[in-house]
C-alpha positions in Angstrom: 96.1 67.3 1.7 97.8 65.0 2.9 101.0 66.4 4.3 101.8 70.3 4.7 102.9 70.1 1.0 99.4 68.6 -0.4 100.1 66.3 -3.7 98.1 68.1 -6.7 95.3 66.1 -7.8 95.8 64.2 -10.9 94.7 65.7 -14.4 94.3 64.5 -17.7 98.1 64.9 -18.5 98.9 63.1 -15.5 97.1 60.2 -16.5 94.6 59.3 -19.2 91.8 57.9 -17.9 91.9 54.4 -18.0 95.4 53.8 -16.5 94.1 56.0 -13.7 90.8 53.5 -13.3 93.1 50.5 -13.5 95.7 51.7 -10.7 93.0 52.9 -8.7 91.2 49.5 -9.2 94.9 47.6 -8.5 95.0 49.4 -5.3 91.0 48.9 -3.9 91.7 45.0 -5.1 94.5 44.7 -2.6 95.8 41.2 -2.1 92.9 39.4 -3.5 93.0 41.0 -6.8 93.2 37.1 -8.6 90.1 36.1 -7.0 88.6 39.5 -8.0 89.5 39.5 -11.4 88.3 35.9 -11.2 84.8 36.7 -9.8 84.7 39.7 -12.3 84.5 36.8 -15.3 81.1 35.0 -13.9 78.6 35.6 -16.4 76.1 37.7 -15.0 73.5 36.4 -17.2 74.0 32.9 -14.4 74.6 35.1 -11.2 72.8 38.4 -11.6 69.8 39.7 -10.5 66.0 39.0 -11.7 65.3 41.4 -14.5 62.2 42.2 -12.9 60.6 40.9 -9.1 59.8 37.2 -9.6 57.2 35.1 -7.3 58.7 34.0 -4.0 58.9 30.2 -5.0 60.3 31.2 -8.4 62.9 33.1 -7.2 63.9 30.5 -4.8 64.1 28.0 -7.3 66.5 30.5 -9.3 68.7 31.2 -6.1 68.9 27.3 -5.8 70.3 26.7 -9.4 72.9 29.5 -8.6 74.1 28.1 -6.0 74.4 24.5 -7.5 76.7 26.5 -10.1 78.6 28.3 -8.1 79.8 25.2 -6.2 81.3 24.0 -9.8 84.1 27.6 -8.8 86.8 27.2 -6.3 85.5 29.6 -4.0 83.4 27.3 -1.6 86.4 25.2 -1.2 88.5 28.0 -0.8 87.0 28.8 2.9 87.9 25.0 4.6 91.2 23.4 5.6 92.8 20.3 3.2 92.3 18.0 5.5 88.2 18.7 4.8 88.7 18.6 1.4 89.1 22.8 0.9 92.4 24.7 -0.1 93.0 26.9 2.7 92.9 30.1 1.2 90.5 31.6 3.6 91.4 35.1 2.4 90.3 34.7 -1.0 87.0 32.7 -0.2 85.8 35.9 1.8 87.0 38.7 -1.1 85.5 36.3 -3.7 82.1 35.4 -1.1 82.0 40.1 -1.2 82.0 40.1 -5.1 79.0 38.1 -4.8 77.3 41.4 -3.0 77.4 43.3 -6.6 74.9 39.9 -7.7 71.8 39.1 -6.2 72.1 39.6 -2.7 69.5 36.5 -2.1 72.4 33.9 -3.7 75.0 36.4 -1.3 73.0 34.8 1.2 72.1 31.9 0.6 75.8 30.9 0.1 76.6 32.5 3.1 74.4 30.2 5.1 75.7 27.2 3.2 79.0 27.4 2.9 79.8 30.3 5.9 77.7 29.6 8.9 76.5 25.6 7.9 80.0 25.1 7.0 81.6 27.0 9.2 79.6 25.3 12.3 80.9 21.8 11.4 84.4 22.9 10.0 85.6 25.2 13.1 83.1 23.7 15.6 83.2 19.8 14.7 86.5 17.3 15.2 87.8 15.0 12.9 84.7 13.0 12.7 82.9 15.5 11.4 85.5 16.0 8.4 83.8 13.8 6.2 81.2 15.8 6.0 82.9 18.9 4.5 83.2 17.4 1.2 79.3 17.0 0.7 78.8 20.9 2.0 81.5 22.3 -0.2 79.7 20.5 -3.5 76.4 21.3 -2.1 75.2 17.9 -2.1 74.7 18.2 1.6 72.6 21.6 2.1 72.5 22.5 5.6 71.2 25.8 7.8 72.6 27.5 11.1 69.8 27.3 13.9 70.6 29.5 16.3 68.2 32.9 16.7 65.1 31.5 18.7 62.0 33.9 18.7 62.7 34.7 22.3 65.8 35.0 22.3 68.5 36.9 19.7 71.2 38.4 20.4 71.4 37.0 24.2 72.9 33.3 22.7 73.7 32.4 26.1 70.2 32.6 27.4 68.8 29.9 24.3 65.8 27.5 25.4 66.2 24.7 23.5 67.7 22.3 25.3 70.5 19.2 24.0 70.3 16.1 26.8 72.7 13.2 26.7 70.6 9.9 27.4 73.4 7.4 27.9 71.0 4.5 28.0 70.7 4.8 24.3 74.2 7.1 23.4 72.0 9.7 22.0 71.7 13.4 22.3 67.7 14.8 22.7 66.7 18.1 21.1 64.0 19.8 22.4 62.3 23.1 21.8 60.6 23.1 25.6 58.4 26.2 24.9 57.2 28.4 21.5 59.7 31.0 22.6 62.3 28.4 22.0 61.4 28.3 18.3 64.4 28.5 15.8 63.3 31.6 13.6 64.7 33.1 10.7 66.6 30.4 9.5 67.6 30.8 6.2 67.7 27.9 4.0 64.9 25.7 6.3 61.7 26.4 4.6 62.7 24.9 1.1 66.4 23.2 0.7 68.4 22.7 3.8 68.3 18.9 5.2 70.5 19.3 8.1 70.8 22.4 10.8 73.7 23.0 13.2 71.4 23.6 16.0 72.1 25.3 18.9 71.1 24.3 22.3 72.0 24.3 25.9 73.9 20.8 27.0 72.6 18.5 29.1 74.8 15.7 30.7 74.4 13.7 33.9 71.5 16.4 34.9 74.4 19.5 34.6 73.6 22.4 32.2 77.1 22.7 29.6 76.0 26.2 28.3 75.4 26.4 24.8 76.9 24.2 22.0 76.0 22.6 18.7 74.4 20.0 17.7 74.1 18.7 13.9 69.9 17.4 13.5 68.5 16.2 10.1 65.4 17.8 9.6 64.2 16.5 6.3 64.5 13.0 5.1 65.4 11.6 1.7 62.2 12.3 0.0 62.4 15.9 1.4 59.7 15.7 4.1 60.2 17.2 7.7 62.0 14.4 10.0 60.4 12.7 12.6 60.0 15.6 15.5 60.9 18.2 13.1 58.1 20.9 12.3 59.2 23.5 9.6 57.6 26.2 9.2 57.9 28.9 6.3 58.6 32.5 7.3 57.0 33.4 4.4 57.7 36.5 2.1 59.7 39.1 3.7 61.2 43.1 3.1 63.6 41.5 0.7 66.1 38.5 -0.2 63.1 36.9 -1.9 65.1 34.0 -2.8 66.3 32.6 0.9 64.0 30.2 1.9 63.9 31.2 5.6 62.1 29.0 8.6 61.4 28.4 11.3 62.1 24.8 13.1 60.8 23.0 16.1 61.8 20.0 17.9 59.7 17.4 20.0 62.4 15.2 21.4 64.3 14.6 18.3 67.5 12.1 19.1 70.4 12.1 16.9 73.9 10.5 17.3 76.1 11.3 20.2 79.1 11.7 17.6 76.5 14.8 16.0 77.9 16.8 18.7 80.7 19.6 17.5 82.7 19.0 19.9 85.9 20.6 19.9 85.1 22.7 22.7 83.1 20.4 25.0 82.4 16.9 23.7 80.9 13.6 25.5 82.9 10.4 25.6 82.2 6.9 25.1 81.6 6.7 28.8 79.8 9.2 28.6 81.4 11.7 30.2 81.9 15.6 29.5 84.6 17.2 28.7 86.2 20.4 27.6 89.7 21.5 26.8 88.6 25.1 28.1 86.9 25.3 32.0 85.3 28.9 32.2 82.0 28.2 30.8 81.7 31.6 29.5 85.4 31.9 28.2 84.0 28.3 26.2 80.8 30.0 25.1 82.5 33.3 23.7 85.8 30.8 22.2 82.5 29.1 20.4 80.9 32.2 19.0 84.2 33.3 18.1 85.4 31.0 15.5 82.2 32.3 13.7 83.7 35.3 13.1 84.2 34.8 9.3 80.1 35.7 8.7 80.3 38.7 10.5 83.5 39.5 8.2 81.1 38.5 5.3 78.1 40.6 5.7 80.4 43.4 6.1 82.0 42.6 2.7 78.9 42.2 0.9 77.4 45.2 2.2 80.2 47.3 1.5 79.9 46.0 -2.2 76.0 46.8 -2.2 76.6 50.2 -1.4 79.8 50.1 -4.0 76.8 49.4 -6.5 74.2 51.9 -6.0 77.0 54.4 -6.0 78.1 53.0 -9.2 74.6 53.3 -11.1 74.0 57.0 -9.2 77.3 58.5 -10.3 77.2 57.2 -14.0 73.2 58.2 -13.5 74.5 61.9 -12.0 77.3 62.8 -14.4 74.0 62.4 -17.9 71.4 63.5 -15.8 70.5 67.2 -16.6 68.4 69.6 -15.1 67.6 73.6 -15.2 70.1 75.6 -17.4 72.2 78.7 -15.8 71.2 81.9 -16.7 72.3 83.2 -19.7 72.6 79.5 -21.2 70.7 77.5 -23.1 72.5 74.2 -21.8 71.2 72.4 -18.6 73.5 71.6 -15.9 74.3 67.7 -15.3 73.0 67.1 -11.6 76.3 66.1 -10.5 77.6 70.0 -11.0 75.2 70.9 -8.4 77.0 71.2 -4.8 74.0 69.7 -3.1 74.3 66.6 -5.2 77.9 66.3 -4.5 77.8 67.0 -0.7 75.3 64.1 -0.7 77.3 61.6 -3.0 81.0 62.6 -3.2 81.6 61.6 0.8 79.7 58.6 0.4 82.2 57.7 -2.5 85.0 58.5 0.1 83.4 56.2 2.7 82.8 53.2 0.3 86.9 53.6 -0.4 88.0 53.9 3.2 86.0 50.8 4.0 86.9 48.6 1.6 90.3 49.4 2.0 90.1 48.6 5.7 88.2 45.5 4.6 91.3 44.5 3.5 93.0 44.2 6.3 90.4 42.6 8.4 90.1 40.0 6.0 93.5 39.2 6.2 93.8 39.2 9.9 90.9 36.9 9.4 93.2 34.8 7.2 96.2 34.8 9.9 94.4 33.2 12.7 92.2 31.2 10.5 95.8 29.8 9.0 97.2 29.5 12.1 99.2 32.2 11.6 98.8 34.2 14.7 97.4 31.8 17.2 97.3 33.9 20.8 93.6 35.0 22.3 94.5 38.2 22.2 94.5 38.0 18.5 91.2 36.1 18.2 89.9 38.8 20.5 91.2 41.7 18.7 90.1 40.1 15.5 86.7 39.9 17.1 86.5 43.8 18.0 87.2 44.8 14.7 84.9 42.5 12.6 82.5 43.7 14.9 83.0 47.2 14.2 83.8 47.1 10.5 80.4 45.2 10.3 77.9 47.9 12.2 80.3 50.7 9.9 79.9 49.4 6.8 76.0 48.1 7.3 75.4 51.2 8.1 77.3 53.3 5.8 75.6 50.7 3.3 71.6 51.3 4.6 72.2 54.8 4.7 74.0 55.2 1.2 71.6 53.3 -1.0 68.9 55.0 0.5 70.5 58.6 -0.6 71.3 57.3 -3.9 67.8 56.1 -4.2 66.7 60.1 -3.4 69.1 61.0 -5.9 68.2 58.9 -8.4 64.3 60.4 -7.9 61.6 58.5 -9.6 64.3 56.7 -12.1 65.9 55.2 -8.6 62.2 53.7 -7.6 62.2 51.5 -11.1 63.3 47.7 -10.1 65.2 47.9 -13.4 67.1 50.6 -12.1 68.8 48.3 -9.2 68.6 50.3 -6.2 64.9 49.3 -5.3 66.2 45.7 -4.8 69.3 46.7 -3.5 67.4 48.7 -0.5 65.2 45.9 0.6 67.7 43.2 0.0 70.1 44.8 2.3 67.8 46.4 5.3 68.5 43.6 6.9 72.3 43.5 7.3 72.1 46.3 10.1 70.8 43.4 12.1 71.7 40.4 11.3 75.0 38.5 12.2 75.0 41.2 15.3 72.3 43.6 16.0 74.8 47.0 15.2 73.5 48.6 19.0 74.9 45.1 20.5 78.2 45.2 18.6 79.2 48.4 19.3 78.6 48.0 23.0 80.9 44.8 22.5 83.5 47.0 21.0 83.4 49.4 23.3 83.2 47.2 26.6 86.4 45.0 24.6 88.5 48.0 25.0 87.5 48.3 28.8 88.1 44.6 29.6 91.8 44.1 27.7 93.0 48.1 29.6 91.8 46.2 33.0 93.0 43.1 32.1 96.5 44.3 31.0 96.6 47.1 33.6 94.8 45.4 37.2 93.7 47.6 40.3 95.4 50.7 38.1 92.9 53.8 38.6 90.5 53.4 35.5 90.5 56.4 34.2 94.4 56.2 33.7 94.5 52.7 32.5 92.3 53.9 29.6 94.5 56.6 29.3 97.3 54.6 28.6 95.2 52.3 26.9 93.5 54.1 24.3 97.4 54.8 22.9 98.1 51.1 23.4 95.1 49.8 21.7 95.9 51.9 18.7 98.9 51.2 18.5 98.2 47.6 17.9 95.4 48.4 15.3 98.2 50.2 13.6 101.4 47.9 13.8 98.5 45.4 12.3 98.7 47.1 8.6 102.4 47.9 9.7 101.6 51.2 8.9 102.4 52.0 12.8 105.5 54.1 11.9 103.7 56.1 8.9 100.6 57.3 11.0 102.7 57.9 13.9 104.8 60.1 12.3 101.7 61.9 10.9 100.0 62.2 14.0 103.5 63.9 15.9 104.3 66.2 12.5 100.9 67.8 13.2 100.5 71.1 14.9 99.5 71.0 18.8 96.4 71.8 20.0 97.1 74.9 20.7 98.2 76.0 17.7 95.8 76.8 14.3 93.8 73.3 13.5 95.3 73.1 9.9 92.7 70.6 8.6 94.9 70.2 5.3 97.4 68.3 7.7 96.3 64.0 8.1 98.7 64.0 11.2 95.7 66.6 11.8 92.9 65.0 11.3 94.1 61.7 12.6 94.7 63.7 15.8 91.1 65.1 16.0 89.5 61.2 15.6 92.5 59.7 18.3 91.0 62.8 20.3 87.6 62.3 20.5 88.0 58.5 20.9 90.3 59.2 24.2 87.8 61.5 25.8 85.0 58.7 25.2 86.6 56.2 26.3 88.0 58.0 29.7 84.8 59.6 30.5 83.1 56.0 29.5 85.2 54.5 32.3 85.1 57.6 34.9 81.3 56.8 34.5 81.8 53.0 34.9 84.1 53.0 38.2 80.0 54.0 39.9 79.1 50.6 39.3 81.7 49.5 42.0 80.5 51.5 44.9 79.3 50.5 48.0 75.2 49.7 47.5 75.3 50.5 43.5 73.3 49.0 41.2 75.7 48.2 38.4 72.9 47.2 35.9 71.2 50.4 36.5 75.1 52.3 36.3 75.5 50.4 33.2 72.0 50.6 31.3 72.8 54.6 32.1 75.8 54.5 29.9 74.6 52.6 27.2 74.3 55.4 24.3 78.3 56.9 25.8 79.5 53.0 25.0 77.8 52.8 21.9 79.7 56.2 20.8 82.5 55.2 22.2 82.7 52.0 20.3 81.9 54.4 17.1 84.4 56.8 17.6 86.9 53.8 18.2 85.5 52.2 14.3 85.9 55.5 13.0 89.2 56.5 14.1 90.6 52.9 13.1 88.9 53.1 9.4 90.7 56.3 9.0 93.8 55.5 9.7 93.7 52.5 7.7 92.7 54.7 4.8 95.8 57.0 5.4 98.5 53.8 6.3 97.0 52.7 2.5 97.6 56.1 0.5 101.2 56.2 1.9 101.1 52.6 0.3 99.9 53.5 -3.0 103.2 53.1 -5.5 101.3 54.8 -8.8 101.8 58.5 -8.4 98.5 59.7 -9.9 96.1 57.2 -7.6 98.0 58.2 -4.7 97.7 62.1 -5.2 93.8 61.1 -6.2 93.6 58.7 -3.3 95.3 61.4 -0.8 91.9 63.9 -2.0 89.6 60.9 -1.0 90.8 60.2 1.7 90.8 63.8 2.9 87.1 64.1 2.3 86.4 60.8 3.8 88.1 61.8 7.3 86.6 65.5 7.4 83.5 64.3 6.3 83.6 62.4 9.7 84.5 64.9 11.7 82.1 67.5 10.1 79.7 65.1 11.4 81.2 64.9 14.7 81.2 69.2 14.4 79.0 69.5 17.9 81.0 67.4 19.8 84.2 69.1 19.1 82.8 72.6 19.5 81.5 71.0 22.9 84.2 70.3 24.3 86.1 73.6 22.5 88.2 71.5 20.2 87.2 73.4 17.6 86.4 76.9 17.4 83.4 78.4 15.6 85.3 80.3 13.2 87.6 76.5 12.5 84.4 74.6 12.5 83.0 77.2 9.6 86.3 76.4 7.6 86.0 72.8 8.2 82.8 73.1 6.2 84.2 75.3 3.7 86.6 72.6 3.1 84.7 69.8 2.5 82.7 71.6 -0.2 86.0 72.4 -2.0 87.1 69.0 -1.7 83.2 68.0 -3.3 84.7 70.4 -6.2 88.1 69.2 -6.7 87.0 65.2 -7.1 83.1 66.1 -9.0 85.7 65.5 -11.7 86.8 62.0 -11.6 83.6 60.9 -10.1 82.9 58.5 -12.3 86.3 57.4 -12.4 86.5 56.5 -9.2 83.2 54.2 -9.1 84.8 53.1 -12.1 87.6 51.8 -10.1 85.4 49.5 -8.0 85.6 47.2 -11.0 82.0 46.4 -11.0 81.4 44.0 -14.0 79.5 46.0 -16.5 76.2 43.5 -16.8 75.7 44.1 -13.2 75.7 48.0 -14.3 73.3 48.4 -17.3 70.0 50.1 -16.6 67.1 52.3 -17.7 69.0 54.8 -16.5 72.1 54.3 -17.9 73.3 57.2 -20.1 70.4 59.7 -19.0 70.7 62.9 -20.9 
């Protein structure tokens, strides 16, 4: 359904079976296949999860000896420069860092911390002095945590209370947690392992506040007792990740080193003078938070492989499952032949491709600036937008998916042994974490307002985004130079006026580059109040909070469905494309089925089209409930991450 002439799905004759699982699986791999294949040859007897719920110490203990063996893999020093003892293939540390999501999600973590945000701190945030260090975090020998979230303050970084003050009588820098709201919480690896935290804190020099930077504190010693000014507390046990060792750490005028400043973007000299090679103060803040985008990237990855999981072990569940015979027969029907069960899986399965696919080319945007490739702001910020995006999408889609498959699963899906239980508490928390999902999309959405009146001035609003909107996706889409391709799609499709052929991508494509234009205009119509005489623009802005956070969806959506479509025109084997072409057709009316109000709203759709839209989507449910399990097949989830009680219910 791709084109006017839709591309018959693939049958038996087409393809056997396997070579269809194997393209399929060549074409979700993407460029990181090696590192896939690689992480596909861990023995999950080392890396998988507890067979059953262990004690909270015992399973930190577990998560701990994990880790120590992944460091013995490449994939650590995969994600840092040469010069700091890594390989530079930034790319394949993140794809390999996602295949970690289909394990225990608490080693996911807890290798995050160490080698993503720990690492990532003094590798993107430190200068050369730091480098030394690098070596130490890569091996693990060095175990470190990222102290930033305070418990009064989360995702408003700038407004941190624990304070950093240069005392140039003695060349040291004093931490300080002035008040129990300034409390580092939820730090993962603090209770138990970590020894030194990158520690957040506003800058003091010569009696000036320097905003927020880092600063590396020990806070155990040798022997593994707190440092002197360090309390550390345990968060104890939580909804899930039993094995992080999350804390919470205070500071009572703890000095450390000068030279423990990361200081590439504001450092103190041996005079003892402050410096930075950027002057806004909030441009520096944002430039800081920035080069951390690579976690954000990460949670995304593993949560989209989560989700890839629990609709692994539902589908394989779905297609032995029986239940309740037709009449007239005495054989029960499998669950999956029932339309409710496939309306509730099959678009999930859709989703989980469209995002991994668009995974893809995040994570090698990711790659290009972190390489040096592309080196402009604009890139960093465009970077930025999307990780941000991707994340809240595929959190969400990953929350809201193992939760389903739990339901349809019943009882079976409650059993620890049956994965999902685990997988729903470990990954409740990714819809939070590394970017509360509400705060990222309003950063999406107010990102697409800033670079239209940044690029376009005085211009009336309204027509900047306008202009804008076509501009922006433009450059989403020359990214996966697939700009061409969609384009031509998009202007192949009939006009509005003319029947809504749903069959037709350009179509779709339209209806999502639609409904993103009119949010984004309205959005700014609504904004342009803030600017009159006597408004109060916090009171115009708090009013438009749930438009920007649609906004900022509808922007996410349309951009993960284009990807999708750019990557079946991609597709070389024959059969995964015309298979691929299905999926992604149920994936992108699934999404505007959902979006059904809005378009009969604001009569882009008409009742009669809206009912056919539906009637679609339930014959798309039909056409793929055959190669269901081929396609979950085709995530390439290694097969002892897979077994369960429920595996080949009859």
């Amino acid at each position: 359904m791709s084109t006017a002439a839709a591309p018959p799905t693939p049958t038996a004759s087409d393809h056997d079976g396997t070579t269809l699982t194997a393209a399929l699986r060549a074409h979700l791999d993407g460029p990181f296949g090696e590192v896939r294949e690689h992480c596909r040859a861990l023995d999950p007897e080392t890396y998988g999860p507890p067979p059953a719920p262990l004690a909270m110490d015992e399973h930190r203990a577990l998560v701990t000896c994990q880790l120590a063996s992944l460091a013995a893999e490449p994939y650590a020093a995969q994600g840092f420069p040469e010069r700091q003892g890594g390989t530079a293939r930034y790319g394949d540390a993140v794809a390999a860092f996602e295949m970690l999501g289909h394990t225990d999600l608490s080693l996911f973590v807890k290798a995050g911390v160490q080698w993503g945000l720990f690492g990532g701190a003094v590798s993107l945030l430190g200068t050369s002095r730091h480098d030394h260090l690098l070596a130490q975090v890569i091996s693990g020998e060095l175990q470190g945590c990222f102290a930033m979230t305070e418990t009064g303050h989360g995702s408003d970084v700038q407004s941190l209370l624990t304070t950093a003050t240069y005392d140039p009588d003695s060349d040291e820098i004093v931490v300080h947690s002035p008040e129990a709201a300034a409390r580092k919480d939820y730090i993962g690896n603090a209770a138990r392992d970590g020894h030194v935290a990158a520690v957040f804190a506003q800058l003091v020099v010569g009696g000036e506040s320097r905003g927020v930077h880092c600063v590396l504190v020990p806070i155990r010693d040798d022997s593994g007792s707190a440092a002197r000014g360090v309390t550390i507390e345990d968060c104890g046990p939580k909804l899930g990740l039993g094995g992080v060792d999350n804390g919470r750490l205070l500071f009572d005028h703890v000095r450390v080193p000068r030279t423990n400043l990361l200081g590439r973007h504001g450092d103190i000299d041996d005079a003892g003078t402050y410096s930075s090679p950027i002057d806004n103060p909030g441009r520096r803040f944002f430039t800081m938070l920035g080069t951390l985008v690579r976690g954000r990237i990460s949670v995304a990855g593993g949560a989209g492989a989560a989700a890839r999981s629990a609709l692994a072990v539902t589908t394989r569940y779905a297609a032995g499952r029986r239940q309740f015979a037709a009449p007239g027969s005495d054989v029960e029907t499998t669950v999956l032949d029932y339309r409710t069960y496939q309306r509730r899986l099959l678009p999930r399965i859709a989703t989980a491709y469209a995002l991994q696919l668009a995974q893809h080319e995040l994570v090698s945007a990711m790659d290009d600036v972190l390489a040096g490739r592309t080196t402009s702001e604009q890139d960093q910020r465009q970077l930025e937008t999307r990780a941000a995006g991707i994340k809240v999408l595929t959190t969400r889609h990953a929350t809201d998916t193992i939760q389903e498959c739990r339901e349809l699963c019943g009882g079976a899906g409650y059993l620890w042994a049956n994965r999902l239980a685990a997988l729903k508490a470990d990954t409740d928390i990714f819809t939070t974490f590394e970017g509360d999902n509400t705060v990222l999309l309003q950063l999406v959405a107010k990102s697409l307002l800033t670079e239209y009146q940044a690029s376009f001035g005085d211009l009336d609003t309204a027509g900047i985004v306008r202009f804008g909107a076509k501009l922006v996706g433009g450059t989403v889409i020359e990214r996966s130079s697939a700009r061409g391709i969609i384009q031509r799609l998009v202007d192949a499709a009939p006009g509005r006026d003319e029947d809504v052929t749903f069959g037709i991508r350009g179509t779709q494509l339209r209806l999502l580059r639609e409904r993103e234009e009119h949010l984004i205009e309205g959005l700014a119509r609504r904004l342009r109040q803030a600017a009159a005489p006597g408004a109060d623009a916090f009171a115009v802005f708090n009013a438009t909070q749930d438009h920007l956070v649609e906004a900022g969806a509808a922007h996410v959506e349309r951009m993960v469905a284009e990807s999708f479509a750019a990557s079946v025109e991609d597709c070389t084997d024959d059969g995964a494309r015309a298979l691929l072409a299905k999926v992604c057709d149920l994936h992108v009316l699934a999404t505007i089925e959902r979006h059904k109000a809005w378009y009969l709203e604001h009569d882009r759709l008409s009742p009669a089209r809206a009912k056919a839209l539906t009637a679609l989507v339930n014959e798309l449910c039909a056409e793929l409930r055959p190669h269901a399990v081929t396609l979950v097949e085709a995530f390439g989830i290694p097969e002892g991450l897979l077994t369960t009680e429920m595996s080949g219910t009859a």
